[in-house]
C-alpha positions in Angstrom: 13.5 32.1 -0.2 14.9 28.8 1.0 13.2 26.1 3.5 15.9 26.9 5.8 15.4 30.5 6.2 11.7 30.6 5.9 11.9 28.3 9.1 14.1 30.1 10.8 11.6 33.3 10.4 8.0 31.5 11.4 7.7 29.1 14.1 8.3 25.6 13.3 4.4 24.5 14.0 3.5 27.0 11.7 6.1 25.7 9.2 4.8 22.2 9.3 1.5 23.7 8.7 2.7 25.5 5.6 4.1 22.0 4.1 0.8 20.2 5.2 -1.6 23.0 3.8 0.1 24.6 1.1 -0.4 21.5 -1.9 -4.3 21.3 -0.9 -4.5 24.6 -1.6 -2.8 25.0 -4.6 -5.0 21.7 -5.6 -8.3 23.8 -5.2 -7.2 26.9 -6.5 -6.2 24.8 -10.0 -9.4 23.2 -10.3 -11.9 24.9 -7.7 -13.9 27.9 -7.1 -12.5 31.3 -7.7 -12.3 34.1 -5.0 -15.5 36.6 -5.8 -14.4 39.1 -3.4 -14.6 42.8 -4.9 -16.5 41.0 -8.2 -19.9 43.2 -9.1 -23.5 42.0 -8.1 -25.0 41.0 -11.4 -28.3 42.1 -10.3 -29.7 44.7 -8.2 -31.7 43.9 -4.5 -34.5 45.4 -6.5 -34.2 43.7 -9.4 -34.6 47.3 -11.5 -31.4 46.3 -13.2 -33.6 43.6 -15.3 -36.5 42.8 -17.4 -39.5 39.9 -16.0 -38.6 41.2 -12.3 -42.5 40.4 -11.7 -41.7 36.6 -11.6 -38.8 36.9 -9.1 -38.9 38.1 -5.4 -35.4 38.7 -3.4 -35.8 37.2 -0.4 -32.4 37.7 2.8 -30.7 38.2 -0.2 -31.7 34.5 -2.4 -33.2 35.3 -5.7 -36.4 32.9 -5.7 -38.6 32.3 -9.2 -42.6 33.2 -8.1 -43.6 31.9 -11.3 -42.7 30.7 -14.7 -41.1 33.9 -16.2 -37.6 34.5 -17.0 -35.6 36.7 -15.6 -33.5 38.7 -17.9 -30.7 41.4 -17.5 -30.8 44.7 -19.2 -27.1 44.8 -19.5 -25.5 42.2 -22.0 -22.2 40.3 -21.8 -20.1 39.2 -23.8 -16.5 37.9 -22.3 -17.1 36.9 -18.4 -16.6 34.9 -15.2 -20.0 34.6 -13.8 -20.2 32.6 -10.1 -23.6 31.8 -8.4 -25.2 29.4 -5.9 -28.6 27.6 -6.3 -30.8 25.5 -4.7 -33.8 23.0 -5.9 -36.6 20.8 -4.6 -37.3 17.8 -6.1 -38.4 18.1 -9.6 -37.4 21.7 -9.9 -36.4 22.4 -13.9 -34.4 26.1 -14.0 -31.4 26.9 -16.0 -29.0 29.9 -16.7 -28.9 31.5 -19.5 -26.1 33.1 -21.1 -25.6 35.7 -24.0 -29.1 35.3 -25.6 -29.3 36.6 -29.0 -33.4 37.0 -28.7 -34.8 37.5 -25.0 -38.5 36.3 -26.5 -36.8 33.1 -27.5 -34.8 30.9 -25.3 -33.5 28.6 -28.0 -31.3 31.5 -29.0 -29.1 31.1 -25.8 -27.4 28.4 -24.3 -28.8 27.2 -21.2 -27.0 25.9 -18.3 -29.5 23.4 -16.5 -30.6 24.0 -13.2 -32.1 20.9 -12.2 -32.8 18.4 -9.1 -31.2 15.3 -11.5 -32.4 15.1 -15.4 -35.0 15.5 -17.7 -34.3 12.0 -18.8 -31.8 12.5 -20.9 -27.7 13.1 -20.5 -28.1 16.2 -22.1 -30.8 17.7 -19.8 -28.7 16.7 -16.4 -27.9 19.2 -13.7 -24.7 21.2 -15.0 -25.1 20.2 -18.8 -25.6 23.1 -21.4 -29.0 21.8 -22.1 -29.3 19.9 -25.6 -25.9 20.0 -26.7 -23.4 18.6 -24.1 -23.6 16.4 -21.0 -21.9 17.1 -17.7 -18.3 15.2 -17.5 -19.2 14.0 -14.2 -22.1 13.9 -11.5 -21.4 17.1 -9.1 -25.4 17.3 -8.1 -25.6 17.4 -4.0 -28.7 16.2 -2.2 -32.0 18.0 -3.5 -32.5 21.2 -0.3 -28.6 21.8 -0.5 -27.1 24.3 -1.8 -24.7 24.0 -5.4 -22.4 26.3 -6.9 -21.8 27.4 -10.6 -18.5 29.2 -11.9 -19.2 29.5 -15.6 -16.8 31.2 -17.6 -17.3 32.7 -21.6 -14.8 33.3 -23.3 -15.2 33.9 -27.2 -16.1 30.9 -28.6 -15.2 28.8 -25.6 -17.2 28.0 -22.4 -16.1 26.2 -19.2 -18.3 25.2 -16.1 -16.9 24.2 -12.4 -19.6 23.0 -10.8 -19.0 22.2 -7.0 -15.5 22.3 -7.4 -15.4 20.2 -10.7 -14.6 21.1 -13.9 -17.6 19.3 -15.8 -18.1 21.4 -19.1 -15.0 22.5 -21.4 -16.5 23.3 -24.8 -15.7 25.2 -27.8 -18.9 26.5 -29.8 -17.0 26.1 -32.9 -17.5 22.6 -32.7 -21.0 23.0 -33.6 -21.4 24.0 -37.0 -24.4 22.1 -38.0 -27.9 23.3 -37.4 -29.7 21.1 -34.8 -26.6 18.8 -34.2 -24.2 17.8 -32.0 -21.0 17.1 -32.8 -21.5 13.5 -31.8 -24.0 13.4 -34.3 -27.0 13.9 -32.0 -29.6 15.6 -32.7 -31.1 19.5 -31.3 -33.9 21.8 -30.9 -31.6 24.6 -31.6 -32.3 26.6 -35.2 -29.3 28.1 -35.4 -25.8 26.2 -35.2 -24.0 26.4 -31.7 -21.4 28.4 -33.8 -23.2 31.1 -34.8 -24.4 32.0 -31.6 -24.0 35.9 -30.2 -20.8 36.2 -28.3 -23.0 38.8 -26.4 -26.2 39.1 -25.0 -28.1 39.3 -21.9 -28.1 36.2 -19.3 -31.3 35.4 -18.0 -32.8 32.5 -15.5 -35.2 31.0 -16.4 -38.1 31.0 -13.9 -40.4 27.7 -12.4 -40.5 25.4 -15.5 -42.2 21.8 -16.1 -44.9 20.0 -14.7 -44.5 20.2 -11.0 -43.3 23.7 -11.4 -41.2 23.3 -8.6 -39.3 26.0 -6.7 -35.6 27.3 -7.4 -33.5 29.6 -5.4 -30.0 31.9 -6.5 -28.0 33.5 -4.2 -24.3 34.9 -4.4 -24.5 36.1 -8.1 -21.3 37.5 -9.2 -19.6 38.1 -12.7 -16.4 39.4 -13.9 -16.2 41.1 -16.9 -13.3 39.4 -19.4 -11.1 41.7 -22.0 
């Protein structure tokens, strides 16, 4: 439809709207959030959908860590979309876990930190996967706010947005090496990044480090991916 028409059928303020509006939005569906109406819950209000449920309360709805468990699913994934929210205090040390190969061992899935800033290291900030790649960018907001993850796994490949950002693009591939990175840096992992399952359960991990800290999830949603 041409400009000319399309303004002959709306009224002109709405038009100039449309002009005004329409590149901002395109802008933050390209690089933002993605629209989780109609995804699935990934867990159940009582939790009976997962395994450690004894660490975790639901509270109006926001998943909060009692203790130092992890929370696992029953259910593994393998090719997904999964979008959450979460909130920390100040030292609060969390993480998400994603297709873990060994629920009894957390060094056998990749762990997306939860954290209020770093563990002292680039590759233990807020948003990295923990030990092998660092954030792009800084996306953390204030500690008592509340941040959102859209992590995608895809195959070999895994992507995080983090408050709008895209601040993780990686390819698993890339890590062939046994507690390496591919910048030559070394990790705790025993098994190369490469050889990873491509399906598992995800899991979050529940008050960790010295202040034990609390963390709070809300707005859990995943998309299965063919």
């Amino acid at each position: 439809m041409s400009q000319n028409l399309f303004k002959k059928l709306i009224h002109p303020s709405l038009f100039a709207m449309a002009l005004v509006l329409s590149p901002s939005l395109l802008a933050a569906s390209a690089k933002g959030h993605p629209d989780t109406s109609g995804w699935g819950d990934l867990l159940k209000s009582d939790l009976s959908n997962t395994i450690g449920a004894e660490g975790w309360t639901v509270q109006n709805g926001v998943l909060v860590a009692k203790d130092h468990t992890t929370l696992w699913t029953k259910d593994s994934y393998a090719n997904f979309i999964l979008d959450l929210e979460f909130k920390v205090a100040k030292e609060s040390n969390s993480g998400v876990f994603l297709r873990s190969g060994n629920i009894k061992n957390v060094l056998s899935a990749l762990e997306i930190q939860v954290h209020d800033s770093t563990d002292g290291t680039k590759y233990g900030m807020v948003g990295a996967i923990y030990d092998a790649i660092p954030p792009a960018k800084s996306m953390a907001k204030p500690v008592g706010e509340w941040n959102r993850f859209t992590i995608t796994c895809r195959d070999s490949k895994v992507t995080v947005v983090f408050n709008g950002e895209k601040i993780i693009d990686a390819d698993l591939n890339n890590w062939p090496e046994v507690k390496k990175n591919p910048d030559g840096t070394p990790n705790k992992f025993p098994v190369a990044l490469k050889n990873f399952a491509r399906q598992g359960p995800l899991g979050f991990q529940g008050l960790h480090g010295k202040a034990q800290a609390p963390v709070w999830y809300r707005n859990i949603k995943i998309k299965p991916l063919k």
